[in-house]
DRENFI-262576 format. One record per atom (N, C-alpha, C): residue number from 1; residue in one letter; atom name; z, y, x. Coordinates in Angstrom, 2 decimals, always signed. Atoms other than C-alpha are relative to their C-alpha. Last residue first. Example, Ala and Ser with C-alpha at 12.3 -4.5 7.8 and 13.67 -1.06 7.14 Angstrom:
BEGIN
    k  r   a       up    north     east
    2  S   N    -0.06    -1.19    -0.82
    2  S  CA    +7.14    -1.06   +13.67
    2  S   C    +0.73    +1.09    -0.77
    1  A   N    +0.00    -1.19    +0.89
    1  A  CA    +7.80    -4.50   +12.30
    1  A   C    +0.00    +1.20    +0.90
//
This chain:
BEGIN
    k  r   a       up    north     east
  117  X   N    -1.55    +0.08    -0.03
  117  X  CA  +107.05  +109.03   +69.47
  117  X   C    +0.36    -0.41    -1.33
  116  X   N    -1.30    +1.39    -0.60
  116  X  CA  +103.77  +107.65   +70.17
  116  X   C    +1.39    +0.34    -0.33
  115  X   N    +0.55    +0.75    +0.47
  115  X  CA  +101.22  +110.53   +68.76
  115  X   C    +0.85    -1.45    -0.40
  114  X   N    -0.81    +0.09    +1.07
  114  X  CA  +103.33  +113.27   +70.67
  114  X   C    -0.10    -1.32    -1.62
  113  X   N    -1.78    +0.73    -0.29
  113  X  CA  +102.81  +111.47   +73.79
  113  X   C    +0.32    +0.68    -1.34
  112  X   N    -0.52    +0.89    +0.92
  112  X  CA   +98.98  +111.40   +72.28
  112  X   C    +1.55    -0.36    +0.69
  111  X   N    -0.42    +0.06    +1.50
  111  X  CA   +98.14  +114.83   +72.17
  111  X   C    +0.51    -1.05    -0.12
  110  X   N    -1.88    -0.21    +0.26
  110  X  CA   +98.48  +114.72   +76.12
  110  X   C    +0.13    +0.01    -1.51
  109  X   N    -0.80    +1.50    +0.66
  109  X  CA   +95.00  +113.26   +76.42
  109  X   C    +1.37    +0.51    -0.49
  108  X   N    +0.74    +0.52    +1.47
  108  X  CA   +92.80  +116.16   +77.37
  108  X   C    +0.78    -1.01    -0.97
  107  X   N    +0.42    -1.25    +0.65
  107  X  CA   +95.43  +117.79   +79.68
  107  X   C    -0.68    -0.18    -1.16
  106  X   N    -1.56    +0.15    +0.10
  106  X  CA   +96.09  +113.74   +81.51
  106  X   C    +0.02    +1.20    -0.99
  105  X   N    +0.19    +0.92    +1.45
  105  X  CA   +91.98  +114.12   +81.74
  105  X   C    +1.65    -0.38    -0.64
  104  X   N    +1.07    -0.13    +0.83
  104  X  CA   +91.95  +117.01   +83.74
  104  X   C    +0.26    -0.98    -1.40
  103  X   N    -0.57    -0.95    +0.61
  103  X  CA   +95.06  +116.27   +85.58
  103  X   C    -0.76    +0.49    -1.22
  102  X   N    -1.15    +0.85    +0.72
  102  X  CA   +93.54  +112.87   +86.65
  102  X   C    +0.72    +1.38    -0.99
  101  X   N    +0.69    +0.36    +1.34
  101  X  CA   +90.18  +114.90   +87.51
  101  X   C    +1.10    -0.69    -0.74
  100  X   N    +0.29    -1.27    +0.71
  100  X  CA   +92.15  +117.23   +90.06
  100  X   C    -0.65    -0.95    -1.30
   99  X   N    -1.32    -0.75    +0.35
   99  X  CA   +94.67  +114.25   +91.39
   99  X   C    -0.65    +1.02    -0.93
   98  X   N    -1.01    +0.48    +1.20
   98  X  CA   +91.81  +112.31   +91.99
   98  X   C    +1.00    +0.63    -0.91
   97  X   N    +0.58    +0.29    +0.67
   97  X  CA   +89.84  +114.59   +94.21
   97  X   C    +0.51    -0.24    -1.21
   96  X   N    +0.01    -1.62    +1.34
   96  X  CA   +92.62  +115.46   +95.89
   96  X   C    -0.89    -0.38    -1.07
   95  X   N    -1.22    -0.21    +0.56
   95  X  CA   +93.49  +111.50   +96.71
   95  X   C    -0.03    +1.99    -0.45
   94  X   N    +0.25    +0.52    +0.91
   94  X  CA   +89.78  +111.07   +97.52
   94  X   C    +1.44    +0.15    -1.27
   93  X   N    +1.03    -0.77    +0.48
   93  X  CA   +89.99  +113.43  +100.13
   93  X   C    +0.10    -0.76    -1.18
   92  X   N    -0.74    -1.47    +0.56
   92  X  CA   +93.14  +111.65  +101.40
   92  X   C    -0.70    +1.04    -0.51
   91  X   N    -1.09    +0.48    +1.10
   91  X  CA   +91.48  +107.86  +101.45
   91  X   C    +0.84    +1.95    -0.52
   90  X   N    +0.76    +0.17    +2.16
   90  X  CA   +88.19  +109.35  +102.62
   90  X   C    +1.36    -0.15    -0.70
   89  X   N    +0.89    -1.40    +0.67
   89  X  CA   +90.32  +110.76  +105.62
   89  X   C    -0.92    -0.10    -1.10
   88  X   N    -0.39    -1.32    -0.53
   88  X  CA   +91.55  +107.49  +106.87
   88  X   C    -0.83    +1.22    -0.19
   87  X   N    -0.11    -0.92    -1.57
   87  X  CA   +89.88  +104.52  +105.23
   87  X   C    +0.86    +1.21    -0.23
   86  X   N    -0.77    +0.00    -0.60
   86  X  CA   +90.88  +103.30  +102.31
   86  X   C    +0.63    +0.24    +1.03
   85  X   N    -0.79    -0.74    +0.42
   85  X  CA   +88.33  +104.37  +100.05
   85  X   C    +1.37    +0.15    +0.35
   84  X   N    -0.12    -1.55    -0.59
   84  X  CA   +85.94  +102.57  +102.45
   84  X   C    +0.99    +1.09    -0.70
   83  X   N    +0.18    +0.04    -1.57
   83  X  CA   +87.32   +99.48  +101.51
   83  X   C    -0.14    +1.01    +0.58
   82  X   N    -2.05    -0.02    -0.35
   82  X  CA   +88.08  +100.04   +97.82
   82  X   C    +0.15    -0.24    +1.10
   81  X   N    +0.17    -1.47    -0.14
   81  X  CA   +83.89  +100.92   +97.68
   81  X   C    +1.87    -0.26    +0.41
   80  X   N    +0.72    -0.60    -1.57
   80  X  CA   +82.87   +97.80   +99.66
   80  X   C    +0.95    +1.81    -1.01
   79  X   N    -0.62    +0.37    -0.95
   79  X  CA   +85.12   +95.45   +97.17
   79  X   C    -0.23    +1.06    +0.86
   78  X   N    -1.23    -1.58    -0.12
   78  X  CA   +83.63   +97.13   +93.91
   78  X   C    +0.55    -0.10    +1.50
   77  X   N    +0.79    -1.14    -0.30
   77  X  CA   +81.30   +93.85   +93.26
   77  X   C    -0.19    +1.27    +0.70
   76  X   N    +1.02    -0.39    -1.43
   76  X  CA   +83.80   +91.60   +94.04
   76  X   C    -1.22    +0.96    +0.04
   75  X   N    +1.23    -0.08    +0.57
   75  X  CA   +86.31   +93.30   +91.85
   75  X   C    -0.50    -0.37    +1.15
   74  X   N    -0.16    +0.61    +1.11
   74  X  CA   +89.69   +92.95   +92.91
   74  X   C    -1.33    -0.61    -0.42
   73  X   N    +0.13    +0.60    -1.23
   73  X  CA   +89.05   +95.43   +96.19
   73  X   C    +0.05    -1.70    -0.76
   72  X   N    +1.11    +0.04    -0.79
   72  X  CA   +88.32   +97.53   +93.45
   72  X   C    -0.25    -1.06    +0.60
   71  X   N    +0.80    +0.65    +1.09
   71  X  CA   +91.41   +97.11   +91.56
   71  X   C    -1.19    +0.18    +0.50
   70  X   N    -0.46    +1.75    +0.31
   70  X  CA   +93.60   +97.46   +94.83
   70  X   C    -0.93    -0.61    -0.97
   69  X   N    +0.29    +0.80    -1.29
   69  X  CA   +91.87  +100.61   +95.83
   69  X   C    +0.43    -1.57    -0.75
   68  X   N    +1.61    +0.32    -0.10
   68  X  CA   +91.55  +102.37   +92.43
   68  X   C    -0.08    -0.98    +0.87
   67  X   N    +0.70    +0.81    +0.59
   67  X  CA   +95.21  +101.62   +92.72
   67  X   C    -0.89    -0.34    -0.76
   66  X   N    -0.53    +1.25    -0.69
   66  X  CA   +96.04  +103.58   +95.78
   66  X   C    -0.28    -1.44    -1.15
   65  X   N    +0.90    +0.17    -0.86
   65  X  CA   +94.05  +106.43   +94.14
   65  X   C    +0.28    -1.33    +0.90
   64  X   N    +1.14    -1.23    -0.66
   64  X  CA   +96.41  +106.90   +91.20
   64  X   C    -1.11    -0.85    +1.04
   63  X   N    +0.75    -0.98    +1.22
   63  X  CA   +99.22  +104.58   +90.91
   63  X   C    -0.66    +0.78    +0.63
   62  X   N    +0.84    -1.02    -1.21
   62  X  CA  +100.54  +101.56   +92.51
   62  X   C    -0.21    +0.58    -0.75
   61  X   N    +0.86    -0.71    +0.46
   61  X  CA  +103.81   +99.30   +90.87
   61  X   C    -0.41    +0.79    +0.69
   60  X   N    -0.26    -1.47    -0.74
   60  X  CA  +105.11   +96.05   +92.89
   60  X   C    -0.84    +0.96    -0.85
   59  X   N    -1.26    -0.63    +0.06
   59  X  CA  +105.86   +92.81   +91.31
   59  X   C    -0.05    +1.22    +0.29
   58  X   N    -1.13    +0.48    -0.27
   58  X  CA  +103.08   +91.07   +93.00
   58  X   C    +1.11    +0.59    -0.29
   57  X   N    +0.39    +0.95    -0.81
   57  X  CA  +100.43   +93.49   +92.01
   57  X   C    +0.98    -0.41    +0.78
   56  X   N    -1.23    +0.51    -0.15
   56  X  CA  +101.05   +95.99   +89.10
   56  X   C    -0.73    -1.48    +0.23
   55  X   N    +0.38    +1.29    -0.51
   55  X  CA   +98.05   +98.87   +89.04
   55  X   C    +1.20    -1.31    +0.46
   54  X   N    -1.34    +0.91    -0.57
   54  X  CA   +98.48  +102.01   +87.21
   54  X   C    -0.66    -1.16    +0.05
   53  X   N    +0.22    +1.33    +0.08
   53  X  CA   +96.09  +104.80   +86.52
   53  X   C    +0.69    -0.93    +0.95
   52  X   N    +0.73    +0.35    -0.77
   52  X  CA   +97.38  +108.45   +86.30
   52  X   C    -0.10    -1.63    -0.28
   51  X   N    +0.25    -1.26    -1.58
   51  X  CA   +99.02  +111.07   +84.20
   51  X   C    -0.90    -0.71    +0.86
   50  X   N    +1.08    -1.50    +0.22
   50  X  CA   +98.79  +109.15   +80.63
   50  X   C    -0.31    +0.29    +1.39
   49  X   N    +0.14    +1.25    +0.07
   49  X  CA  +101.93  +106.22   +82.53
   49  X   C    -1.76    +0.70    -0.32
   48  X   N    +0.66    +0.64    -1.61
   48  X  CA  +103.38  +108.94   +84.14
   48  X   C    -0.93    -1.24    -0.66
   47  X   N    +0.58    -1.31    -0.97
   47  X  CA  +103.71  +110.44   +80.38
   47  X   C    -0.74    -0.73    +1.17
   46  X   N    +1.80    -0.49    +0.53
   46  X  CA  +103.92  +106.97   +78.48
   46  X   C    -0.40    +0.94    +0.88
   45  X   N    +0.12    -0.62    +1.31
   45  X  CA  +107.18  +106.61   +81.10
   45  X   C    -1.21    +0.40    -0.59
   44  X   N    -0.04    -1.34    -0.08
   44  X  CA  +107.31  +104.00   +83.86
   44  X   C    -0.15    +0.86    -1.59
   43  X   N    -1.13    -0.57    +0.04
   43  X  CA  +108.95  +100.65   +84.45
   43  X   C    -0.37    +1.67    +0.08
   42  X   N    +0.00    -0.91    -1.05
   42  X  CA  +105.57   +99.33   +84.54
   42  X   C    +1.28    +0.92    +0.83
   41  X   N    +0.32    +1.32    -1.21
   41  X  CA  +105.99   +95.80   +82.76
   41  X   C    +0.08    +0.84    +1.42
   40  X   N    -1.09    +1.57    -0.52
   40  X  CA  +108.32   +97.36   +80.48
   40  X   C    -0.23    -0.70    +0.92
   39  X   N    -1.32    -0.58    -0.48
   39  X  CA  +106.43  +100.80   +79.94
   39  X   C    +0.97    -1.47    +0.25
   38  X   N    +0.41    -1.20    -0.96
   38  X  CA  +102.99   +99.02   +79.42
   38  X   C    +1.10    +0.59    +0.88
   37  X   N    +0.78    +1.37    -1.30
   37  X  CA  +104.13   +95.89   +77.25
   37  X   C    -0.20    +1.25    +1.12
   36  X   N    -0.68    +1.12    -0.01
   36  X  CA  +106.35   +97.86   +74.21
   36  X   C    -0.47    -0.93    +1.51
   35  X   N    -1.15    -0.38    -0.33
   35  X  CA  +103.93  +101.05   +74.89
   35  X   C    +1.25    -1.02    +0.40
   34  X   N    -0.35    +0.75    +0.48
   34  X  CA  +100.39   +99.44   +73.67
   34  X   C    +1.65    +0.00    +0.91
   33  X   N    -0.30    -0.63    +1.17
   33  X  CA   +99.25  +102.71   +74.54
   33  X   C    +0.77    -1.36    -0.65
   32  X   N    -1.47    -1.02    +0.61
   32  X  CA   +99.19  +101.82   +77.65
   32  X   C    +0.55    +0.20    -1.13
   31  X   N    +0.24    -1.04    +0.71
   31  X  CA   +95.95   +99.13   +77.15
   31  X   C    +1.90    +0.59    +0.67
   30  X   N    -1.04    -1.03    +0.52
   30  X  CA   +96.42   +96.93   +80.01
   30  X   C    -0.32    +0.84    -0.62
   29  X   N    +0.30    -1.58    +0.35
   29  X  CA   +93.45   +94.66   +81.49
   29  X   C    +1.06    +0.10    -1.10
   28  X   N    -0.40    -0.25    +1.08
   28  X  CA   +94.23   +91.61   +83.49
   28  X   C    +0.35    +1.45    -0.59
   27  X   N    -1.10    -1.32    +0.37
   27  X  CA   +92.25   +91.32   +86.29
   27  X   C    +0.57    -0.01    -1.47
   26  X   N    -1.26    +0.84    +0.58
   26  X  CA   +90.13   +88.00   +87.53
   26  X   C    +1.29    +0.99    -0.21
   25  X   N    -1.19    -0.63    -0.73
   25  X  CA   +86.88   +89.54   +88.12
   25  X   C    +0.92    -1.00    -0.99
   24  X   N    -0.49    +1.42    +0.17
   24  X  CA   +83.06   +88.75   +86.31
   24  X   C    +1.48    +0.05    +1.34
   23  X   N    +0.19    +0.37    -0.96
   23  X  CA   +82.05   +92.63   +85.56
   23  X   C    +0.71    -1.33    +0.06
   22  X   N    +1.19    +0.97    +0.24
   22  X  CA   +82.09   +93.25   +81.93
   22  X   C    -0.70    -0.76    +1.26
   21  X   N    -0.57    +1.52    +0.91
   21  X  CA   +85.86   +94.42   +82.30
   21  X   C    -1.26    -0.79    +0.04
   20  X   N    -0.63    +0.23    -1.27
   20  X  CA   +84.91   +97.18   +85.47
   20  X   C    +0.07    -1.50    -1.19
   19  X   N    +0.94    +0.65    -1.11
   19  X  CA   +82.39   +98.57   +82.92
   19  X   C    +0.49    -1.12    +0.69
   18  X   N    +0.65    +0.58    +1.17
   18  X  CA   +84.95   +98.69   +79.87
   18  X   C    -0.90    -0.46    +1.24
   17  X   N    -0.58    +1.77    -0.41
   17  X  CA   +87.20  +100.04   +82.62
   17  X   C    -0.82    -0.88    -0.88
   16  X   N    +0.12    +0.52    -1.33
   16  X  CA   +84.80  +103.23   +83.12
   16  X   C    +0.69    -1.29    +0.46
   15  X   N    +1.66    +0.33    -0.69
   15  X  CA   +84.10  +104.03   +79.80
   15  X   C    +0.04    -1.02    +1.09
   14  X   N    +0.69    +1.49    +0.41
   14  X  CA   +87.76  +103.43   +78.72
   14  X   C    -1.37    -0.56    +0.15
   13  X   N    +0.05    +1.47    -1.02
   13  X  CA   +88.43  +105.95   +81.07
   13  X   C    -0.28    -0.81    -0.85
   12  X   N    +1.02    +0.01    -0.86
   12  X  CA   +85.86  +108.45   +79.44
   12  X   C    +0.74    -1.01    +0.94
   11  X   N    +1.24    +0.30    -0.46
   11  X  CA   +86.98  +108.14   +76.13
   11  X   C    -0.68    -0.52    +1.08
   10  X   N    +1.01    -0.91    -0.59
   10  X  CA   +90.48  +108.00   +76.41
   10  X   C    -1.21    -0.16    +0.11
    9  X   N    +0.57    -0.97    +1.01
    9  X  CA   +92.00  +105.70   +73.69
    9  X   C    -0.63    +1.56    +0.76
    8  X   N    +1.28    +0.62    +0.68
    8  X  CA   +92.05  +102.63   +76.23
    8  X   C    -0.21    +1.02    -0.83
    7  X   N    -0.49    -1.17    +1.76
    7  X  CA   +94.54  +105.07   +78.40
    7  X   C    -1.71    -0.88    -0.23
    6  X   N    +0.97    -1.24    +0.10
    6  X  CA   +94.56  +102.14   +81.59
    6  X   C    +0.10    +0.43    -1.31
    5  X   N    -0.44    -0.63    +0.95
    5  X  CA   +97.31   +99.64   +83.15
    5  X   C    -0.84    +1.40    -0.16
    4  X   N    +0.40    -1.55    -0.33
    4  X  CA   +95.56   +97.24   +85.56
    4  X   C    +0.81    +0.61    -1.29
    3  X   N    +0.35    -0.57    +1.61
    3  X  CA   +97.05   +93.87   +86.12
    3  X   C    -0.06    +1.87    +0.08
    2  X   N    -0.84    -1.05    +0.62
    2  X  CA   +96.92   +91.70   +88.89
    2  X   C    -0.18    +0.70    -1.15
    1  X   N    +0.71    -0.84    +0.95
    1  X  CA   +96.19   +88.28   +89.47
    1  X   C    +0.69    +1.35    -0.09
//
């Protein structure tokens, strides 16, 4: 099983894992914000933790675009898109991509590292 680590108090990802949750998958869903479990399981900081979406599969932490892929490939529904998102040249198009809407929404969100301290 793995476990996704996502900002449940962001609107628009909680849109998009709220979907991924009503789908029938075997993932265990991670609020961050719940700091004590998030930063301990991730060994990373609220910040990196805000900055991009985290995925912790066998012990090992993924972030960003590498674990869209894993939680996709998770999902049988999702399987075909974490497949082609892995390919060669989607996978590094997809990684700007990412990087510009992750910053986006990391910019909208940052009120809450002061929120947490």
């Amino acid at each position: 099983m793995i476990k996704v680590l996502f900002n449940d108090s962001c609107s628009i990802c909680s849109k998009e894992i709220n979907h991924y949750k009503s789908i029938d998958n075997d993932i265990n869903w991670i609020d961050i914000n719940d700091l004590e479990i998030s930063t301990k399981l991730s060994g990373k900081s609220h910040k990196d933790l805000l900055r991009r979406l985290h995925v912790v599969k066998d012990n090992q932490v993924y972030s960003g675009v590498e674990a869209f892929v894993i939680m996709w490939r998770n999902i049988p529904k999702y399987k075909w898109i974490g497949n082609l998102v892995a390919l060669p040249g989607v996978y590094q198009i997809s990684v700007i991509f990412y990087e510009v809407i992750a910053l986006l929404l990391f910019y909208k969100n940052r009120h809450q590292l002061n929120e947490k301290k």
